[in-house]
C-alpha positions as CSV (number, residue, x, y, z in Angstrom):
1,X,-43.9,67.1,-133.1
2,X,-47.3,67.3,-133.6
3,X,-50.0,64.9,-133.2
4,X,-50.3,63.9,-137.2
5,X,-46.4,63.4,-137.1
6,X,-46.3,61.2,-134.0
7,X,-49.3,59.1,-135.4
8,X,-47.0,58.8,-138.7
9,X,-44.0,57.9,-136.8
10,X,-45.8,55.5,-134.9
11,X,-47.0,53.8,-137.6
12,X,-43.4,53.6,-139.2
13,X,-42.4,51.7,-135.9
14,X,-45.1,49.4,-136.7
15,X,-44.5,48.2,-139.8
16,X,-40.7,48.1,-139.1
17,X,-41.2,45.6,-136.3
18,X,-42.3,41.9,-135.7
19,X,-42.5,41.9,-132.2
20,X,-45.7,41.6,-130.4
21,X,-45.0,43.7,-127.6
22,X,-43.5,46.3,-129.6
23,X,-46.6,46.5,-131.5
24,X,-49.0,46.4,-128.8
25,X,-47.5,49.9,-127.6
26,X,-47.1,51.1,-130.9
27,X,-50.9,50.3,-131.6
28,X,-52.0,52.1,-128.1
29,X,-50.1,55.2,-128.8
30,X,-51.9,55.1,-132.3
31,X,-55.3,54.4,-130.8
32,X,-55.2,57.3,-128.3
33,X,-53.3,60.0,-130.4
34,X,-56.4,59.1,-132.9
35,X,-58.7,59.7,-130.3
36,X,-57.3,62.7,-129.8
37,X,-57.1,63.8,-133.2
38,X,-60.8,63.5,-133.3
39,X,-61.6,65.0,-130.1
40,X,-62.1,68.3,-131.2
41,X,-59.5,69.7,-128.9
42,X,-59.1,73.6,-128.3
43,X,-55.7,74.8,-129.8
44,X,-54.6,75.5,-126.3
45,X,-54.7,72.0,-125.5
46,X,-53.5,70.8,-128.6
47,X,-50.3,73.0,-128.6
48,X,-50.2,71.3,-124.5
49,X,-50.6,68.1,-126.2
50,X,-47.7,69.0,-129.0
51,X,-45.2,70.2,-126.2
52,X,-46.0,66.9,-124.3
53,X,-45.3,65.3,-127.4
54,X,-41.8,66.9,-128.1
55,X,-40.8,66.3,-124.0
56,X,-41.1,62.5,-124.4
57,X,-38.7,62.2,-127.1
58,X,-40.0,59.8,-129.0
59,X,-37.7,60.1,-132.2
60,X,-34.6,58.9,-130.0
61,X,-33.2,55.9,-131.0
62,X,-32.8,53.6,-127.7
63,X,-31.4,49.7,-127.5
64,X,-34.0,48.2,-126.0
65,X,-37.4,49.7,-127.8
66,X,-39.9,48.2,-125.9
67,X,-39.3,49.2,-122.5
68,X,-38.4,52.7,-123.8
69,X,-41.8,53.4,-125.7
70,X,-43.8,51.7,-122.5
71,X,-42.3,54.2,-120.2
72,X,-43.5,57.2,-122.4
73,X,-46.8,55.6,-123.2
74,X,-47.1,55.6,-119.3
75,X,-46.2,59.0,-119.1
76,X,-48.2,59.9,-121.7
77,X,-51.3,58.6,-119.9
78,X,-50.5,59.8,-116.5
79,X,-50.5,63.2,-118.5
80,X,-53.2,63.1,-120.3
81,X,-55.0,61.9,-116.8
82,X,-53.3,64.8,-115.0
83,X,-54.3,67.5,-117.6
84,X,-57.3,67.0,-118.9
85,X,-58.9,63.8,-116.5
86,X,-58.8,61.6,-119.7
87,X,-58.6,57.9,-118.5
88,X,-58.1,54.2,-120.2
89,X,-60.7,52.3,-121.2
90,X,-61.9,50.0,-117.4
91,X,-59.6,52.0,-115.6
92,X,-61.8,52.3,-112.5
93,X,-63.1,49.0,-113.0
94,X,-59.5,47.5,-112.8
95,X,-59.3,49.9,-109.4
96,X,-62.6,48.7,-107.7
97,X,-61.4,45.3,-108.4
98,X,-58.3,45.5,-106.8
99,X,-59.8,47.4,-104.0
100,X,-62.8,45.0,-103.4
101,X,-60.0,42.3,-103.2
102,X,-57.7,44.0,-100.3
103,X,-61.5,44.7,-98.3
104,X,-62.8,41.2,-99.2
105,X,-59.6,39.7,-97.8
106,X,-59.8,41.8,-94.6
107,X,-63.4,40.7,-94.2
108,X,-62.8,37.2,-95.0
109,X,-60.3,36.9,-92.4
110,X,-62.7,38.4,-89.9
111,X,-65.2,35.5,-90.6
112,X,-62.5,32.8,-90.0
113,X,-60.3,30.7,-92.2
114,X,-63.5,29.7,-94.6
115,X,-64.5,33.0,-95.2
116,X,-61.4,34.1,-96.9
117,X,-62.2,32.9,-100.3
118,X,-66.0,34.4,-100.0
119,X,-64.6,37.8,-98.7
120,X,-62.2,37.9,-101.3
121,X,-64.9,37.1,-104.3
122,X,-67.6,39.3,-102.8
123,X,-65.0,41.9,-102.5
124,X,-64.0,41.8,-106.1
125,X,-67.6,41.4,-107.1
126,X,-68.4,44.7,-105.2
127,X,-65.4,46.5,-106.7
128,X,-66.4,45.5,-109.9
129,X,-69.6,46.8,-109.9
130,X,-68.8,50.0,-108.4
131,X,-66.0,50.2,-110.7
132,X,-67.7,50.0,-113.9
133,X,-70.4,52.2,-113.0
134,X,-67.8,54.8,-112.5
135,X,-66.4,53.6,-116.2
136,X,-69.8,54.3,-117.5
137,X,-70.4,57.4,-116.3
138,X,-66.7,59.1,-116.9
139,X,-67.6,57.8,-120.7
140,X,-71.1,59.5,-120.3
141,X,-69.0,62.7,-119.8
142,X,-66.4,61.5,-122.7
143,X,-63.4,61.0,-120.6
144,X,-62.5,57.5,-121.7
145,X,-59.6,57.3,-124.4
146,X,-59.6,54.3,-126.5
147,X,-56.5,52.3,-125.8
148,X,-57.2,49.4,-128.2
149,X,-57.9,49.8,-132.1
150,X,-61.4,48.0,-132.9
């Protein structure tokens, strides 16, 4: 399946459903399979793409929809992150956030019972920063895929 038949079939599932989760995955596997249909990908790493494509399976017909297309969506990102260092949109924001949380923590708890809540927002504030400085510069070097439709 290539990436013009997977965007079709995607869009099929779309309009064949009235769930909201259901379409939220169907609408990020069309918003990244778009963005990399206008990439301007090399053939080798289209036909990688392609065969990445056909592994997940999507044409299978499983009970529960949802979960099943969320799990290949996953996959589908942690490949494309493996193979070619494409990343979500506030990926390393969501990271530095998370991080600066767990350090702010650990540092609030140094400074005593009071100094929990400032560790914890100064630690998110510095992951946050940090985080979407390294967003801005891994879109600088256009590896950022669009996970939402504008």
């Amino acid at each position: 399946m290539n990436i013009i038949e997977a965007l079709g079939f995607f869009e099929k599932q779309l309009k064949e459903t009235d769930k909201k989760r259901e379409i939220k995955i169907y609408r990020s596997f069309i918003s990244i399979l778009s963005n990399l249909k206008s990439r301007g990908l090399s053939e080798n790493q289209l036909l990688s793409i392609e065969n990445e494509i056909e592994i997940l399976n999507l044409k299978s017909n499983p009970e529960n929809k949802r979960k099943y297309f969320s799990k290949k969506l996953n996959a589908f990102k942690t490949y494309l992150k493996k193979e070619f260092s494409l990343i979500s949109e506030g990926y390393y924001t969501a990271i530095g956030m998370s991080l600066g949380m767990c350090f702010g923590v650990a540092f609030g708890t140094s400074l005593g019972a009071s100094g929990n809540s400032i560790g914890l927002a100064l630690g998110m504030l510095i992951g946050l920063v940090i985080g979407r400085a390294k967003d801005l510069e891994a879109e600088k070097q256009n590896r950022v895929l669009r996970t939402k439709i504008n």
